[in-house]
C-alpha positions as CSV (number, residue, x, y, z in Angstrom):
1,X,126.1,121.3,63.5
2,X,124.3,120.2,66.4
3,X,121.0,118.2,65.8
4,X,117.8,119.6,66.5
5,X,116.3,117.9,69.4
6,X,112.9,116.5,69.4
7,X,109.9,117.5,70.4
8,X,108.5,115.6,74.1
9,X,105.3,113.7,73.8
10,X,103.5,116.6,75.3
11,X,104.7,119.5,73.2
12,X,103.7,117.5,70.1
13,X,100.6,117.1,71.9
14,X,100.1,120.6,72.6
15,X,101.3,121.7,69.1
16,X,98.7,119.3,67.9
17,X,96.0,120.9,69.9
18,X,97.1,124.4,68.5
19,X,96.7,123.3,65.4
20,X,93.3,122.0,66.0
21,X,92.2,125.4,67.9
22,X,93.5,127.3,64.7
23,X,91.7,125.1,61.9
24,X,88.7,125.3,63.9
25,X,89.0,129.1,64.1
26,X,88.0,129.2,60.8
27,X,90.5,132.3,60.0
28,X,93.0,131.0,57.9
29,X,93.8,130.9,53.9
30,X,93.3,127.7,52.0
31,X,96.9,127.4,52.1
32,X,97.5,127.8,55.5
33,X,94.5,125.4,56.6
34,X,96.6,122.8,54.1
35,X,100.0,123.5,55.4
36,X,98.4,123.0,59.1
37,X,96.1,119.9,58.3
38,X,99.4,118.1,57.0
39,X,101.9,119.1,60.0
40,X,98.7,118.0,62.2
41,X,98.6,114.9,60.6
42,X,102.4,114.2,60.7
43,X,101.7,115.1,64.6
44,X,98.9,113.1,65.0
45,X,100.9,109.9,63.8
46,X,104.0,110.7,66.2
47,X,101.7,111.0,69.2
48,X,99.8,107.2,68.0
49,X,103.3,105.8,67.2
50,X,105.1,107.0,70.5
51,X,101.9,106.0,72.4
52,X,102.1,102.6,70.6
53,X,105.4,101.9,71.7
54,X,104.6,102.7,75.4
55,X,101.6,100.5,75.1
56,X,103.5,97.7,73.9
57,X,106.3,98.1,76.7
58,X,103.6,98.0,79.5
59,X,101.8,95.0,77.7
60,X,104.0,93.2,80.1
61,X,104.3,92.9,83.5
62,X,106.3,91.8,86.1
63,X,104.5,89.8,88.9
64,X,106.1,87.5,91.3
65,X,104.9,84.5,92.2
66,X,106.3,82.0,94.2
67,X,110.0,83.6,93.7
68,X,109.5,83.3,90.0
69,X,109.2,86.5,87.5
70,X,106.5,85.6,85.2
71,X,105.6,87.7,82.3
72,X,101.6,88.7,81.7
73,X,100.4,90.7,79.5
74,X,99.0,94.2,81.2
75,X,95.4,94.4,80.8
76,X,93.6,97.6,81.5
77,X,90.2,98.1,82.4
78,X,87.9,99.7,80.0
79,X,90.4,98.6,77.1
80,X,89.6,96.7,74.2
């Protein structure tokens, strides 16, 4: 059987935001509020890890300098 594929960034995003819109709604059962609060978590902590690894790949740059690649690590503005 074929695998299921996975979900993009985006639509776990947007699934996440559903969730969110829903619990916030304030029209669902105890059960459902716990059955979304746990996918929502489980979401939340795909979107941080994927977004981790991206961060880490962009940590370093490319820059050329005197026909040399040297390796720096990518600092964004406003970033910690």
């Amino acid at each position: 059987m074929p695998r299921k594929k996975e979900a993009t960034f985006e639509e776990k995003l947007a699934h996440l935001e559903q969730i969110v819109d829903k619990l916030e709604s304030g029209q669902s059962s105890l059960k459902e509020i716990m059955e979304d609060y746990t996918l929502g978590m489980e979401l939340s902590k795909k979107c941080l890890d994927e977004l981790k690894t991206v961060e880490d790949n962009m940590d370093l740059v490319l820059r050329e300098n005197s026909g040399e690649v040297i390796e720096e690590p990518l600092i964004l503005e406003g970033g910690n």
